[in-house]
Backbone as a ProteinNet text record, in pm:
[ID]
protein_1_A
[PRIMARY]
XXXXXXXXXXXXXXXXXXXXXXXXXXXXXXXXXXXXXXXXXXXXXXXXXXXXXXXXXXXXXXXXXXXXXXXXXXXXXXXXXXXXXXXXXXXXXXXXXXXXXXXXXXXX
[TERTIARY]
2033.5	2107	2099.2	2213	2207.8	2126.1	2094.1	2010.9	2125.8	2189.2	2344	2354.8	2335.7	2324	2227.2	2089.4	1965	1981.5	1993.2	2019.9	2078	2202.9	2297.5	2233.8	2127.3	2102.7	2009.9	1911.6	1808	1861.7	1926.4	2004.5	2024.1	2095.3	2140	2058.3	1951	1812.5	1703.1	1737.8	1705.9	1792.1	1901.1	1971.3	2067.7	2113.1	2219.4	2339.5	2469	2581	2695.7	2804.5	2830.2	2828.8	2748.2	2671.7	2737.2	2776	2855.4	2774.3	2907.9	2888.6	2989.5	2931.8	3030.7	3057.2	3068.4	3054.1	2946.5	2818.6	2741.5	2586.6	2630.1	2522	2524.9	2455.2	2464.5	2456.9	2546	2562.9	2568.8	2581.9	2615.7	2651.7	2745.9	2793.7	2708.5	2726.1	2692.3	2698.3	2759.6	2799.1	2971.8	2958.5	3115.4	3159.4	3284.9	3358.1	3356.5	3390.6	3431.7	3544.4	3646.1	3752.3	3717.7	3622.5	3533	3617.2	3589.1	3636	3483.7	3454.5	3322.6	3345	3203.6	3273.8	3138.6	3166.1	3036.9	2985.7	2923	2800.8	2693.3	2617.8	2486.4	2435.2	2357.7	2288.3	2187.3	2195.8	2044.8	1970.1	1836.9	1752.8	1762.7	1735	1721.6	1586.7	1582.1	1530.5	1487.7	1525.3	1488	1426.3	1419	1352.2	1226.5	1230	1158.1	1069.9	928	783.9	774.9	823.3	806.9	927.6	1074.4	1109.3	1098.6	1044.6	1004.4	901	793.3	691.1	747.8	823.9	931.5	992.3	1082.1	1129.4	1076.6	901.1	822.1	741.7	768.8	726.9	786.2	915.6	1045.7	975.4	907.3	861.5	780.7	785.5	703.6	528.9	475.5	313.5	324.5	410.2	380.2	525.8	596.2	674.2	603.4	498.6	444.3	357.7	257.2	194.2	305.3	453	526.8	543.9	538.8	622.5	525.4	356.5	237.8	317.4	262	273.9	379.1	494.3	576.7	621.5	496.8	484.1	390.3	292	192.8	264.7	366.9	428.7	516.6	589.1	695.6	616.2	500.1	441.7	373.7	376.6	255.4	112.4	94.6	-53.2	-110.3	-250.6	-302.9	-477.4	-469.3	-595.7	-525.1	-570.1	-514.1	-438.2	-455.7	-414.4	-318.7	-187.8	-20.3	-38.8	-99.8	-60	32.8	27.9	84.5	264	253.9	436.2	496.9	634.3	740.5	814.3	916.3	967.4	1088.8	1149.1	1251.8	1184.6	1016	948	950.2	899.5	885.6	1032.7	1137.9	1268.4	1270.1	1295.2	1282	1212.2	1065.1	984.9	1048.9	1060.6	1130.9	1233.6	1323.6	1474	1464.9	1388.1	1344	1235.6	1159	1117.1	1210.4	1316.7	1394.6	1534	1515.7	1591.5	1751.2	1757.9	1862.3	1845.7	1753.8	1785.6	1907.1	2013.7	2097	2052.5	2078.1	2021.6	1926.9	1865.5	1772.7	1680.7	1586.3	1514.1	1421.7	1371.8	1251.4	1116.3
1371.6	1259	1265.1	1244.2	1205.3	1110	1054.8	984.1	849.8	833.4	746	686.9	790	729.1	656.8	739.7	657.1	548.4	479.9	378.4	270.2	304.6	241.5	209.6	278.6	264.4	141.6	184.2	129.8	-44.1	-10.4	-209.8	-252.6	-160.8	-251.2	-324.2	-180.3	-271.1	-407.8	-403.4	-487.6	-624.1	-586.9	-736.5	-785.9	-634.9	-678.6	-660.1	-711.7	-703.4	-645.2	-582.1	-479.6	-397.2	-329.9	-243.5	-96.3	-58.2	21.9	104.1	203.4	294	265.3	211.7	163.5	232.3	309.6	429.9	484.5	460.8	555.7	441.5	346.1	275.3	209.4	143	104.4	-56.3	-144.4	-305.4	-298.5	-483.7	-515	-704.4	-737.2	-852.8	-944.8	-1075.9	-1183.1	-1281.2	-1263	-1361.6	-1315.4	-1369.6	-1406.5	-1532.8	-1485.2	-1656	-1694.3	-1776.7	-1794	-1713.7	-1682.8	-1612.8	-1486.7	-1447.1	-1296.4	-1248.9	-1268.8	-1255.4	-1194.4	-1128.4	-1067.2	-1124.5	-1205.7	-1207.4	-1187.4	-1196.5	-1161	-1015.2	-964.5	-839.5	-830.6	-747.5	-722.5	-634.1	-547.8	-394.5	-405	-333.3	-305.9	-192.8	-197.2	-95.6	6.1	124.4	283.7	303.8	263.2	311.8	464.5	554.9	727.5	743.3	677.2	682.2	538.8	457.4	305.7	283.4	322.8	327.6	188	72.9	-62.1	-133.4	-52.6	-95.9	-73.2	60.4	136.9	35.2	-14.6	-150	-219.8	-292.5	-402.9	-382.7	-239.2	-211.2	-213.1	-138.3	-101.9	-228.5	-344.4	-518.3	-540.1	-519.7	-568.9	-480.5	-377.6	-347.4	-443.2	-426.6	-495.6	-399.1	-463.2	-411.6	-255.8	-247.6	-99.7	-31.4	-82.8	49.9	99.8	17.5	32	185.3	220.2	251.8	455.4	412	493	522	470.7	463.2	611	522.5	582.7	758.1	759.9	891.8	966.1	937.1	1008.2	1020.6	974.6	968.4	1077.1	1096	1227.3	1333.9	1347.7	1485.7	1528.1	1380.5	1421.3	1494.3	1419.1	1448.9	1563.8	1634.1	1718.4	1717.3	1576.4	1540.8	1597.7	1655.5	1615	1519.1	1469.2	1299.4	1186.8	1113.1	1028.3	903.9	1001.6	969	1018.7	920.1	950.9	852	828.8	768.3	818.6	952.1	1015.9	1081.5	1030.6	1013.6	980.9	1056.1	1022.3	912.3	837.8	708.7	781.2	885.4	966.2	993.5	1048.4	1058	923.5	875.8	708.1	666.4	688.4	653.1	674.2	860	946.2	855.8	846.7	795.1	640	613.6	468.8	469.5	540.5	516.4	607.1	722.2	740.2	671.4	607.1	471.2	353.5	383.9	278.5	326.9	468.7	500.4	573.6	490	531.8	721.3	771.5	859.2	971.4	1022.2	1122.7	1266	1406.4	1492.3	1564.8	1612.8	1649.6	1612.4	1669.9	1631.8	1524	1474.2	1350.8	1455.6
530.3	473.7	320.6	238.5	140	44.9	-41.1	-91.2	-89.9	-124.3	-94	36.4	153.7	297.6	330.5	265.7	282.4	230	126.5	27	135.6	209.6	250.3	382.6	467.5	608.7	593.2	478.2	443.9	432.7	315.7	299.8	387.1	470.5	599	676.6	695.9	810.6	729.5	638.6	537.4	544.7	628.1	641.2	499.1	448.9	307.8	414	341.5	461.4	344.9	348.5	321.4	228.5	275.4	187.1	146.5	45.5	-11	-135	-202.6	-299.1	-384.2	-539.2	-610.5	-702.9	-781.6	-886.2	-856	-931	-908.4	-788	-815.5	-743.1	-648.9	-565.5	-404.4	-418.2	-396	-377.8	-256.5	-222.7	-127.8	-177.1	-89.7	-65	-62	-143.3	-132.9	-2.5	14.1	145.3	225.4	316.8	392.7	445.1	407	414	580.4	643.2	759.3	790.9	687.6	728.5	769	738.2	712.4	591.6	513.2	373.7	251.2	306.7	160.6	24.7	-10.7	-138	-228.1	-371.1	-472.1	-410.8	-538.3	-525	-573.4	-549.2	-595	-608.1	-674.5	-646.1	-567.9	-453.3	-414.4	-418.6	-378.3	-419.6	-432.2	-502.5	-469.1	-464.4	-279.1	-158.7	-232	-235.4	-278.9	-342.7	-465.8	-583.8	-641.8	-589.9	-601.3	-494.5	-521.1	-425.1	-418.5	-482.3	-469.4	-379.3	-388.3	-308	-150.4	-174.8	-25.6	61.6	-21.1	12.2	59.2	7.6	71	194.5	168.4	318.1	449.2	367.5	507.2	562.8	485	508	650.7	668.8	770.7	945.1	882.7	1037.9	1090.9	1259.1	1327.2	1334.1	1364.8	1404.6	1412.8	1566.3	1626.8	1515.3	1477.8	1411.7	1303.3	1234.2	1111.3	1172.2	1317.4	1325.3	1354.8	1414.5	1439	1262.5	1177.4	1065.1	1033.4	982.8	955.8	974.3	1103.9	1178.4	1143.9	1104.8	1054.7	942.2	819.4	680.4	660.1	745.4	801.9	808.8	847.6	915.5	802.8	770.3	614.4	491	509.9	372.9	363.9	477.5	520	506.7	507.7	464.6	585.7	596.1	731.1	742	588.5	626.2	642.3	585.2	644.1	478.5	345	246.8	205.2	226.3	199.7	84.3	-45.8	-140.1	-213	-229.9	-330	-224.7	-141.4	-69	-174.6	-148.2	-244.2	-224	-278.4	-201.2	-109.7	-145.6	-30.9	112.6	105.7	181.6	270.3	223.2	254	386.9	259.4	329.6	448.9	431.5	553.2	697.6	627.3	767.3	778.5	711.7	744.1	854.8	830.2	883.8	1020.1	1004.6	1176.3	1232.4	1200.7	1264	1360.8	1237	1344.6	1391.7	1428.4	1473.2	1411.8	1269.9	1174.7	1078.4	1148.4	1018.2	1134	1048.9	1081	1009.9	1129.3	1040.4	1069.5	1157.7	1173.1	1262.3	1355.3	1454.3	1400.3	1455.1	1418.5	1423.9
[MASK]
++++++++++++++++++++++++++++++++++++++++++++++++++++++++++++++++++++++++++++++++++++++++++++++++++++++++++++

């Protein structure tokens, strides 16, 4: 996946609603009308590059995905103790979004 896709999977599971590529950076919608009418924007995170927003993201798991998350921050990172501090936030992503199922691309 792109760093763009990640960005975009990521917002989503994050609960931003339409979430896009606007020149060079990733928004998403303020709200919708009843008409379903999108309106206002916003930037959201770059997920790829932002270890603080990656924190945030990895907040939204439940208990056991956190422990699926773990395990496949191990394998990304090629750590083999049990200290992934030094994960990248793409790393991060990565294990994020096959946690929940979203990453395209490649085996888990």
């Amino acid at each position: 996946m792109t760093n763009e896709q990640i960005n975009i999977a990521i917002a989503e599971a994050c609960g931003h609603i339409n979430v896009r590529m606007w020149g060079g950076s990733c928004i998403a919608s303020a709200g919708i009308s009843t008409d379903g009418i999108y309106w206002g924007s916003y930037g959201v995170p770059d997920y790829c590059n932002d270890l603080n927003a990656m924190h945030e993201a990895v907040r939204t798991l439940k208990s056991r995905e956190r422990i699926t998350y773990s395990d496949l921050l191990h394998q990304i990172a090629g750590y083999h103790s049990y200290d992934v501090s030094e994960a990248t936030a793409r790393q991060r992503a990565e294990a994020f979004l096959k946690t929940i199922g979203k990453w395209e691309g490649g085996p888990l």
